[in-house]
GUNU-737580 format. One line per field, with one value per residue (C-alpha): z, y, x; residue in three letters; residue number from 1. Coordinates in Angstrom, 1 decimal, always signed. Layout:
GUNU-737580
w: (Z ...)
v: (Y ...)
u: (X ...)
aa: (ala ...)
i: (NUM ...)
//
This chain:
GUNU-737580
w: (-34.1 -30.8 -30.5 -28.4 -30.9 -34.0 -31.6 -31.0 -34.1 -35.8 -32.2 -33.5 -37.1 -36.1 -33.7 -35.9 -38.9 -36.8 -38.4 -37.9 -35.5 -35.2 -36.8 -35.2 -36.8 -36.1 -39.6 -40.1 -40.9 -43.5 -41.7 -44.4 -43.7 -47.4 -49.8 -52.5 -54.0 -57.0 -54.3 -54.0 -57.3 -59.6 -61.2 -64.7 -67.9 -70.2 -73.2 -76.2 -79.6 -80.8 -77.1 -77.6 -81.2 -80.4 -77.4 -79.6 -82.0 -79.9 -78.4 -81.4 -83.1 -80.0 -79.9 -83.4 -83.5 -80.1 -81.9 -86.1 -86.9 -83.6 -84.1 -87.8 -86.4 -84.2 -86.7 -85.4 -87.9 -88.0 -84.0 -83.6 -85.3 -82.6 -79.6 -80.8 -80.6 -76.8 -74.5 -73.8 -69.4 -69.1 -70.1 -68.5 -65.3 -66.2 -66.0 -62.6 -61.5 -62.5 -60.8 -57.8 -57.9 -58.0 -54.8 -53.2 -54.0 -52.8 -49.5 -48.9 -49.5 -47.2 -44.2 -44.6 -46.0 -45.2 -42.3 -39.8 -42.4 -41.6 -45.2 -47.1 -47.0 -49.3 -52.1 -51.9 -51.7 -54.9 -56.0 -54.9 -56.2 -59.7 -60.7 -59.8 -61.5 -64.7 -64.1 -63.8 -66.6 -69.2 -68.1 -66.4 -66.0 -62.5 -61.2 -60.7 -62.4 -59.9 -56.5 -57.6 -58.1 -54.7 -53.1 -54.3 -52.7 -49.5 -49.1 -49.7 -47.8 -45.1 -44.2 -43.6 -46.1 -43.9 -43.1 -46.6 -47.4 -44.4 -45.4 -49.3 -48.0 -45.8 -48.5 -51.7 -49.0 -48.4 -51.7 -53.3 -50.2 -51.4 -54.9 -54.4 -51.7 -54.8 -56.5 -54.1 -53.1 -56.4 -57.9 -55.5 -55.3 -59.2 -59.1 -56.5 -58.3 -55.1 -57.3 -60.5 -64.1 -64.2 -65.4 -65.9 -63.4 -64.9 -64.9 -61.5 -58.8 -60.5 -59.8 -56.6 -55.4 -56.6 -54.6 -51.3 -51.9 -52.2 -49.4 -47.2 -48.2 -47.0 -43.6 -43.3 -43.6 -41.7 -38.9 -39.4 -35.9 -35.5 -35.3 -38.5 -40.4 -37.5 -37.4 -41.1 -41.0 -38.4 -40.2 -43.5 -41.8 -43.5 -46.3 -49.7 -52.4 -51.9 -47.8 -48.9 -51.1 -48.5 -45.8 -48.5 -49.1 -45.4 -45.1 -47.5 -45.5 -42.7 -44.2 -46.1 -42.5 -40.4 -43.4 -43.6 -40.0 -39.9 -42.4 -39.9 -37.0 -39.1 -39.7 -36.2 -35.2 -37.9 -39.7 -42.1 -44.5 -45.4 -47.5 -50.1 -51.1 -51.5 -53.1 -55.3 -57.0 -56.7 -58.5 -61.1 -62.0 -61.8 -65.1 -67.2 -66.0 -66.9 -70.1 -70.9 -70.0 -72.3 -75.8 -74.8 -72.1 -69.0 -67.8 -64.5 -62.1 -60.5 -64.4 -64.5 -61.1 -62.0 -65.6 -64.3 -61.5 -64.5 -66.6 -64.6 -64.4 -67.8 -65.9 -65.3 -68.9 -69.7 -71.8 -70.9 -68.6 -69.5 -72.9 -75.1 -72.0 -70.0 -72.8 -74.1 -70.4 -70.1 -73.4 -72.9 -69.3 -70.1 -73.7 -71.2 -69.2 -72.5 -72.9 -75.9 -78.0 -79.9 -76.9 -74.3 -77.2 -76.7 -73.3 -72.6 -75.1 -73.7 -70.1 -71.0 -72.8 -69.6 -66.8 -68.8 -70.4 -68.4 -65.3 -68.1 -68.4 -65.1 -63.5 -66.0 -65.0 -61.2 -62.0 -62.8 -59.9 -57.7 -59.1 -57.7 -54.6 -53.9 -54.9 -52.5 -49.5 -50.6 -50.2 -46.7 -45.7 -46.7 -44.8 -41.6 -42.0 -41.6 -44.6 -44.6 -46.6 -49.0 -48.0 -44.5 -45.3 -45.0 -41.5 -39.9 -37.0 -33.6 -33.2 -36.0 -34.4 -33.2)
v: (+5.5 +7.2 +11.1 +11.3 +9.5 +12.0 +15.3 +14.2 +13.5 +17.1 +18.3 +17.1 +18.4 +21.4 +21.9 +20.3 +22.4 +25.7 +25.6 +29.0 +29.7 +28.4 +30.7 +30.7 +27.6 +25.3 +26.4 +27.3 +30.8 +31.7 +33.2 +33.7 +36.5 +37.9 +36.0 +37.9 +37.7 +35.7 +32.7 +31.8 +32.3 +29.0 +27.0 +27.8 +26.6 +29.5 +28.0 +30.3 +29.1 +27.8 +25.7 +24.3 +23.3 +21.8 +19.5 +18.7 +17.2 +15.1 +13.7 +13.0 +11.7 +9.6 +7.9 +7.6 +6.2 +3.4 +2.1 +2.4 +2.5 +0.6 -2.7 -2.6 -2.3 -5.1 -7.5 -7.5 -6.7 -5.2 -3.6 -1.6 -4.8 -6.6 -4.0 -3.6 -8.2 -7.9 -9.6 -7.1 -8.1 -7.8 -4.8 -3.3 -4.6 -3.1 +0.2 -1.1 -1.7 +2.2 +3.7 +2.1 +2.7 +6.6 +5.8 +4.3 +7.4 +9.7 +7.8 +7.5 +11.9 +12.2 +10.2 +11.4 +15.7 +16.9 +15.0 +17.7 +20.2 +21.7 +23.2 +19.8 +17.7 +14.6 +16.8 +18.9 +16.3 +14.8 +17.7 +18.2 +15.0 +14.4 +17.9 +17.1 +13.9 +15.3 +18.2 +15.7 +13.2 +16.4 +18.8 +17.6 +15.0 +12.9 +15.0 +17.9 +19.6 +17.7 +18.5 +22.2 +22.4 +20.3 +22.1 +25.7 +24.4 +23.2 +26.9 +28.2 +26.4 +27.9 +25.4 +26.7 +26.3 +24.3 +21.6 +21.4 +20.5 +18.2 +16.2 +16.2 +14.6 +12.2 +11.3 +10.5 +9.0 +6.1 +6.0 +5.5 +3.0 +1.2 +1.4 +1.1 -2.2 -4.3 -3.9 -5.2 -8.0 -9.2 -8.4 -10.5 -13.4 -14.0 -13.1 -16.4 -18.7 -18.3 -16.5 -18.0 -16.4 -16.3 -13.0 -12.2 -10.7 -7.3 -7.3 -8.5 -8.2 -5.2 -2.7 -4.5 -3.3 +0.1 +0.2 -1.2 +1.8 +4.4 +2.9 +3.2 +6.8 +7.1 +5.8 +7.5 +10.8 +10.1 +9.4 +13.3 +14.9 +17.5 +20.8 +19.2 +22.4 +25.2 +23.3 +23.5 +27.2 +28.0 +26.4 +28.5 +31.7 +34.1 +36.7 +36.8 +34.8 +31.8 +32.0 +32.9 +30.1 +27.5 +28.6 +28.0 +24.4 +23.8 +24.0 +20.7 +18.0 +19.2 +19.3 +15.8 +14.5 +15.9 +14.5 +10.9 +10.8 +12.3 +9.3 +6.7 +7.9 +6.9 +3.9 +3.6 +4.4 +1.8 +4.2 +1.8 +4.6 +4.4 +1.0 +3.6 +3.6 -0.7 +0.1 +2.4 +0.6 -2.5 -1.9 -0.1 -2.9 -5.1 -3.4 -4.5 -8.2 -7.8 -6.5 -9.9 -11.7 -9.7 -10.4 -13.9 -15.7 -13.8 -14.4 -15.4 -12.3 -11.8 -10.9 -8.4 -7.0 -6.5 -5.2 -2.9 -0.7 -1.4 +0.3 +3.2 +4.4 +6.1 +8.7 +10.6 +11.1 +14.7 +13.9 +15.1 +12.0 +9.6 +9.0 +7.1 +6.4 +4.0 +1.8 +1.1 +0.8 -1.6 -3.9 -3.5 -5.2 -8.0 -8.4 -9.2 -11.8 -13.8 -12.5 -12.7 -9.6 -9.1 -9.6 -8.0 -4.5 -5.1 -5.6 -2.2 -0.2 -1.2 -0.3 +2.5 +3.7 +3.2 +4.4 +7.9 +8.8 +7.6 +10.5 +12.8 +14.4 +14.0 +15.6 +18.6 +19.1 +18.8 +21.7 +24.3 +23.4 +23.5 +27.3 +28.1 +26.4 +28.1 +30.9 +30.8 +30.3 +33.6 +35.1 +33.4 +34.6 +38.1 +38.3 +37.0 +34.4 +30.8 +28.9 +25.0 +21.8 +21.9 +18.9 +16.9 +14.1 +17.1 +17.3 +16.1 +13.1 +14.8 +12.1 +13.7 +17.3 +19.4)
u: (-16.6 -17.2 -18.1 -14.5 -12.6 -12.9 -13.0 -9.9 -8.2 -10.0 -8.6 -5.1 -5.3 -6.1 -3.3 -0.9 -1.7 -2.7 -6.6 -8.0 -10.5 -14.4 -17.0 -20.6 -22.1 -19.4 -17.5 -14.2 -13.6 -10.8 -7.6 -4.5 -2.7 -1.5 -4.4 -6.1 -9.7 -8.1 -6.9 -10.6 -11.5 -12.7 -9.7 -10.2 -8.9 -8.5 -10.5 -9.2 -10.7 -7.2 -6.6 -10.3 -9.6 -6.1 -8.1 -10.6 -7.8 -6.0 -8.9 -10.0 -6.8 -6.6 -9.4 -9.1 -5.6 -6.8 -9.9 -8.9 -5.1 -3.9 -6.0 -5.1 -1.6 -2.1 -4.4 -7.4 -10.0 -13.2 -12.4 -15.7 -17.6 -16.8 -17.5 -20.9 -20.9 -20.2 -21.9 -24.8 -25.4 -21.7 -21.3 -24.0 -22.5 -19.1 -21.3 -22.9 -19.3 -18.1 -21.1 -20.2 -16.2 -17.6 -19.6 -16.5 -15.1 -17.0 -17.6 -14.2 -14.0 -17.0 -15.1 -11.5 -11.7 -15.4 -16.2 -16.8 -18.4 -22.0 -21.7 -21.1 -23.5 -23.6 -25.1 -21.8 -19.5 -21.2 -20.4 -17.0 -16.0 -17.5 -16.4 -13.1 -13.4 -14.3 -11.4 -8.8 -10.3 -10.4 -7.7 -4.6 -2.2 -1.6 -4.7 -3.8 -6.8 -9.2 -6.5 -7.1 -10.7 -11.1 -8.9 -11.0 -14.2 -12.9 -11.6 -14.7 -16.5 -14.9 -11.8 -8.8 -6.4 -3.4 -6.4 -7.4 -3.7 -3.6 -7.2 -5.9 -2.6 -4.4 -7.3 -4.5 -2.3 -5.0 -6.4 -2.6 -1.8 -4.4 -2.2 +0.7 +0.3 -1.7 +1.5 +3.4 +1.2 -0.1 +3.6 +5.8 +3.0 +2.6 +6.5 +7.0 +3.8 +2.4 -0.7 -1.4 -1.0 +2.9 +4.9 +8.2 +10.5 +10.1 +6.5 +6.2 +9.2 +10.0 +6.8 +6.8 +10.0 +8.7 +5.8 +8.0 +9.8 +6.9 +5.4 +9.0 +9.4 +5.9 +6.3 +9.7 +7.5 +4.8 +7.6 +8.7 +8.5 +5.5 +7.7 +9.6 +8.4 +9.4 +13.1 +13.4 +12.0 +14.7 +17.7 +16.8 +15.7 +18.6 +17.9 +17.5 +15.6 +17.5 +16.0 +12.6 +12.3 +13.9 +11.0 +7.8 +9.6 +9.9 +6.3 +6.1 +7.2 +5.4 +2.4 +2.9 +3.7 +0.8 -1.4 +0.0 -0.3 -4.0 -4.8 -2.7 -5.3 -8.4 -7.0 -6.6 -9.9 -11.6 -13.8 -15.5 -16.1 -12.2 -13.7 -14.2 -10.1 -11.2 -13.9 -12.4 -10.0 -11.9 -14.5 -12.8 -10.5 -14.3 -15.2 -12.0 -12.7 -16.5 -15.2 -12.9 -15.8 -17.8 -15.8 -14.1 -12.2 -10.6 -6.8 -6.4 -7.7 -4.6 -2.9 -6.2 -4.9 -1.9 -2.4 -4.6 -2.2 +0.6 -1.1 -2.7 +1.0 +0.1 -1.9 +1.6 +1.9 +1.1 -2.4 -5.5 -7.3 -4.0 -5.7 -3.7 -1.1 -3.2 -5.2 -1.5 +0.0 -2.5 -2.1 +1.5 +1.8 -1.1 +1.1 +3.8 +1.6 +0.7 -3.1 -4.4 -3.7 -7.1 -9.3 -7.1 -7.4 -11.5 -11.2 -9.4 -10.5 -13.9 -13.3 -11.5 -14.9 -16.6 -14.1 -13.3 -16.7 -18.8 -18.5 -17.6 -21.1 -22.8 -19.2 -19.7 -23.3 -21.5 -19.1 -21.7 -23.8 -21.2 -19.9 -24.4 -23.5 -20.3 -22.5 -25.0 -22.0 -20.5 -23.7 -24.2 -20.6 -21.3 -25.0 -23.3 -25.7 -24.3 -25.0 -26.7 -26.8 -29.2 -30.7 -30.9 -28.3 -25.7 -26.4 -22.9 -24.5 -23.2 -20.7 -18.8 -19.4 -16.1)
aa: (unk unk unk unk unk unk unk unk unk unk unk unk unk unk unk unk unk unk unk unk unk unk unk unk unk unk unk unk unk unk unk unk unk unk unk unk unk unk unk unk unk unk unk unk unk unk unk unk unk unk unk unk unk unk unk unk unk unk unk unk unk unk unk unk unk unk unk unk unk unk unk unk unk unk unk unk unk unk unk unk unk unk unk unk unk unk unk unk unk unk unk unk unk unk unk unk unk unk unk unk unk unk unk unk unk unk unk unk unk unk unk unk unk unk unk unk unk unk unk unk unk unk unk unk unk unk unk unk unk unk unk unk unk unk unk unk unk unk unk unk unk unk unk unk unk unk unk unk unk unk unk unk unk unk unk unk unk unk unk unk unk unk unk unk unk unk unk unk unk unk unk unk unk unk unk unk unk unk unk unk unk unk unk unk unk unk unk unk unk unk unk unk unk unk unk unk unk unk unk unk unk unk unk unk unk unk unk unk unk unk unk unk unk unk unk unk unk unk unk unk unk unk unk unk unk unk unk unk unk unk unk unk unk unk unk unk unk unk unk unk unk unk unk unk unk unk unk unk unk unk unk unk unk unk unk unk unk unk unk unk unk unk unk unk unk unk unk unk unk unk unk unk unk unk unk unk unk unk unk unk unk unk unk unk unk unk unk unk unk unk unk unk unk unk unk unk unk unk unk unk unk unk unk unk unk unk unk unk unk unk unk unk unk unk unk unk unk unk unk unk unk unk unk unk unk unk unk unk unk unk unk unk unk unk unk unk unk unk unk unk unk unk unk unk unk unk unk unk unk unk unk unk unk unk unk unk unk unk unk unk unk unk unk unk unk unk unk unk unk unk unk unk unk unk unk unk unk unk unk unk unk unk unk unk unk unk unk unk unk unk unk unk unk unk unk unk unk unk unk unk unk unk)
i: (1 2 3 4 5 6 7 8 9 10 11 12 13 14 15 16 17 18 19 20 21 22 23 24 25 26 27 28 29 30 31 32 33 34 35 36 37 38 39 40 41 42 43 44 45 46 47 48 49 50 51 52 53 54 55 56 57 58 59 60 61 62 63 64 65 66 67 68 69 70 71 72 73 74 75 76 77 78 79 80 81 82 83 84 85 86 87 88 89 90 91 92 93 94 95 96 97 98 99 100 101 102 103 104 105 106 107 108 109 110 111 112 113 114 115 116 117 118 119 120 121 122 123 124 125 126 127 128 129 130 131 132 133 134 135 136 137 138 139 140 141 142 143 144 145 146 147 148 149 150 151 152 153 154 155 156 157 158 159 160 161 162 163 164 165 166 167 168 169 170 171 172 173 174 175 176 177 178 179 180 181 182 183 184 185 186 187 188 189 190 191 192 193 194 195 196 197 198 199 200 201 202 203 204 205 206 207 208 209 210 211 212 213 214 215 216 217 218 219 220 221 222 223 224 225 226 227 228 229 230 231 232 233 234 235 236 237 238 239 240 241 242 243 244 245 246 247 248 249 250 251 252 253 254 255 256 257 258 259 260 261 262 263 264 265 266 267 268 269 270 271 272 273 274 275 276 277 278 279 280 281 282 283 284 285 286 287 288 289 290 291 292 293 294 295 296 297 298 299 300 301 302 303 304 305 306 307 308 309 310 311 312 313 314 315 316 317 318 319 320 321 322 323 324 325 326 327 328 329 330 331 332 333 334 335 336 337 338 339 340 341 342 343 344 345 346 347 348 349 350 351 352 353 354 355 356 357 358 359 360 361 362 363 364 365 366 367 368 369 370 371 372 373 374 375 376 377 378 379 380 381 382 383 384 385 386 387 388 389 390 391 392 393 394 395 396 397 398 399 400 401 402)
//
């Protein structure tokens, strides 16, 4: 992408979303009229000794429950037995797979939020990205542990906070397009027999229509007019609380808008770093179909594909990580496809195993070093002295330079 191409689309965030000014060093300085020291503090979860033992329980009894009582349930015997018989290379690709689903990840995170930073280099945006990994695996449902802890270290960093809610909208609106447009391919094709593997209309057409409609709504949004926000402002500019509370939520759908639009211009511009949504889910759904193949014979991979984005629905549920939501999402919807039951409980519950644990430490080691690093910009910010990467892959190239 050419050095005029993403001036102008920062150019065009920043105007849309009224990004404060430019500090020496090519930063962006903090500008929120009203915030408080506590806005920039670290999103933490008050651990108490009773909150800590009552997490410790569930995920316990959970995974206790998923790989004892439910395959008991179910009939298949000797569950664990049988993990530990898996075909060894297979699932040591599954973990190949994972590791680069997280790369995706953080590629695609890179390209779309941090792409103009000086502070955040690719050690940062490691970071950035496995701590809020491990916050939304551990802490809260649909992500919103892992939005808030993101969100914290772009503002510190130095972004202003209006283009930190426009790159968020813009990075979740491609990763979930990404989503919500394999249900609706994969859905209507095995729905048709165009793709093979069959399903019932509920299992199929159904989700499908649901994504066409999330992905209507979407576009409907993105096709907001720019001063949306000031014209909603106007209309609910009287007195009171009712008023007050009708000009916060005006700011909404401008903000959703100016991000969805932000994410159409990259699209435009055919950064190849926005792979990282593909990648993303790609990979991810790789490791359940290494995981048939580890314990027996795969369905058909469309069935997998579908499955999959079925089941990932569980991550709504109010459980820490989806645990418990997902793996029976999951055997639910391939249940509904014909799989076999045993295998398709190895299967998941293997992936699963993977996909949850596996970023679980490293993204917990992440957190602490990213509270040093936040640290050591405070400490920049408050000797006037700009800040670097730590090392010299953080240096933004100058075609990506405001």
């Amino acid at each position: 992408m050419s050095a005029v191409s993403w001036r102008a689309i920062v150019h065009r965030e920043q105007l849309s979303e009224g990004a404060g000014t430019v500090a020496p060093g090519g930063w962006q300085a903090i500008s929120h009229p009203g915030s408080s020291a506590a806005v920039d503090e670290m999103p933490r979860v008050l651990l108490t000794r009773r909150r800590a033992l009552a997490f410790a329980l569930f995920v316990l009894s959970a995974l206790a429950f998923l790989y004892f009582v439910l395959p008991k349930l179910a009939g298949v015997s000797t569950t664990l037995h049988r993990l530990e018989r898996g075909n060894t290379w297979w699932i040591i690709l599954g973990g190949m797979l994972e590791l680069l689903a997280y790369s995706g990840y953080g590629i695609l995170f890179k390209t779309v939020v941090v792409r103009d930073s000086r502070l955040i280099g690719w050690r940062e945006n490691y970071l950035i990205t496995m701590a809020g990994l491990a916050a939304t695996r551990l802490f809260a449902a649909g992500g919103a542990g892992g939005i808030a802890l993101t969100a914290w270290a772009l503002r510190r960093s130095g972004m202003e906070p209006r283009l930190v809610a426009c790159r968020m909208v813009a990075f979740l609106g491609l990763l979930y397009s990404i989503y919500a447009g394999s249900l609706l391919l994969d859905g209507v094709g095995l729905g048709i027999g165009l793709l093979p593997g069959g399903g019932s209309f509920a299992i199929t057409i159904v989700p499908a229509i649901i994504a066409a409609v999330l992905l209507a709504v979407a576009g409907s949004v993105a096709l907001l007019p720019a001063d949306v926000e000031r014209q909603l402002q106007r209309s609910s500019s009287r007195s009171g609380r009712l008023g007050r509370w009708l000009g916060r939520a005006a700011a909404v759908p401008g903000l959703v808008a100016s991000g969805l639009r932000t994410a159409i211009r990259l699209i435009r511009a055919r950064e190849p770093g926005l792979l990282g949504a593909i990648a993303w889910w790609g990979f991810d759904m790789s490791v359940l179909w290494a995981m048939f193949h580890a314990f027996g014979q795969p369905p058909p991979f469309t069935v997998i594909w579908m499955a999959y984005f079925v089941g990932m629905l569980g991550n709504l549920l109010p459980l820490p990580g989806g645990v418990g939501g997902v793996e029976g999402g999951m055997i639910g919807a391939f249940a509904a496809f014909g799989v076999d039951f045993n295998l398709t409980v190895l299967a998941v519950l293997s992936y699963r195993g993977i996909s949850f644990w596996l970023p679980t430490l490293p993204g917990a080691v992440a957190y602490f070093q990213l509270r040093r690093t936040v640290a050591r910009w405070r400490q920049s910010e408050r000797s006037g002295v700009p800040a670097e990467p730590r090392t010299g892959l953080g240096e933004a190239p100058a075609a990506l330079q405001t």
